[in-house]
C-alpha positions in Angstrom: 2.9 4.7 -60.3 2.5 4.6 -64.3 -1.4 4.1 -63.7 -1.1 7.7 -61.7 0.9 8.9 -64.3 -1.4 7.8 -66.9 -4.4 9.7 -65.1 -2.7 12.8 -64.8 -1.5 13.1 -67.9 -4.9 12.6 -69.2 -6.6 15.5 -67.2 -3.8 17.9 -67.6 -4.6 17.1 -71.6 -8.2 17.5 -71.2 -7.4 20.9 -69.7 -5.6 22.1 -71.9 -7.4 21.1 -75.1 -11.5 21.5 -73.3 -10.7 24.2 -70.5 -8.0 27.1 -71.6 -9.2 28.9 -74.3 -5.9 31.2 -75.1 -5.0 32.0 -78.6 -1.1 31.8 -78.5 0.4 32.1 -82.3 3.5 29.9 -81.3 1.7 27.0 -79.7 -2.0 25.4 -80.7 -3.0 24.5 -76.7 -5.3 22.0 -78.1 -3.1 20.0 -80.1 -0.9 19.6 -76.9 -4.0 18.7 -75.0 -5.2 16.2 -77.2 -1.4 14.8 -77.3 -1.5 14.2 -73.7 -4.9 13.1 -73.5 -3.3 10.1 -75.5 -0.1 9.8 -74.1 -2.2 9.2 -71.1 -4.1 6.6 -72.2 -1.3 4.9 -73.2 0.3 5.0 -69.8 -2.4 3.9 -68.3 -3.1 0.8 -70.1 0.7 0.5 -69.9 0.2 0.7 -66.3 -2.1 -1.9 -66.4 -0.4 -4.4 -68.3 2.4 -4.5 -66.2 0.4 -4.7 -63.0 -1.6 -7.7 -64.3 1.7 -9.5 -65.4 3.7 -8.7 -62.3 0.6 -10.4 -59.8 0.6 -13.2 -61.7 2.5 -16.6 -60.1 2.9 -20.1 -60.4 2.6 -22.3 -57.2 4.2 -25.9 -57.5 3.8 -28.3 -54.5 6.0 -31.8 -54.4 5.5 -34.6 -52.3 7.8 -37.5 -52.4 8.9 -40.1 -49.7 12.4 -40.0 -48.6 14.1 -43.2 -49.2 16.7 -43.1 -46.3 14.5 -42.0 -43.6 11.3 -43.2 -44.6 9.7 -39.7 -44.1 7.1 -38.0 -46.5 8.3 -34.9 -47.6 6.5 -31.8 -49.1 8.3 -29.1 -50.9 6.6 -26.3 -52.0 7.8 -23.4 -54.5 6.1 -20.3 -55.7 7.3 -18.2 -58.3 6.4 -15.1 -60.1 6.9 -14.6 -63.7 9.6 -12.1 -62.8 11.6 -14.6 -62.2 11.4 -16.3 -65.4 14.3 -15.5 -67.7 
């Protein structure tokens, strides 16, 4: 959603600041444009960061021999870095 985000604020920026060419005495259109244009970029890599760090996981696998039964057993655990506090 933030990668979206990141994209749209960017072309509404580049719109303003490349695209409208309105003199308004109150408001400099390109400033604002160039504002979002960075805002953005910011998002985006913000985005992009949090994507990469949420697929990221750790995958443990056990196997041990239970003494009372004799039995091999195999435990496995996976675990995001969500879940790390």
């Amino acid at each position: 959603m933030s990668i979206g985000a990141g994209v749209v604020l960017f072309v509404i920026g580049a719109i303003l600041a490349f695209a409208v060419n309105v003199q308004l005495d109150w408001i400099n259109l390109d400033l604002i444009g160039y504002i979002l244009m960075g805002a953005g970029v910011v998002v985006f890599i913000i985005g992009l960061i949090l994507l990469m760090r949420r697929r990221s996981s750790d995958t443990v696998t056990r196997t041990a021999v239970d003494p009372a039964a004799g039995e091999r057993v195999t435990r496995q655990t996976t675990r995001s870095t969500d879940d790390v506090v």
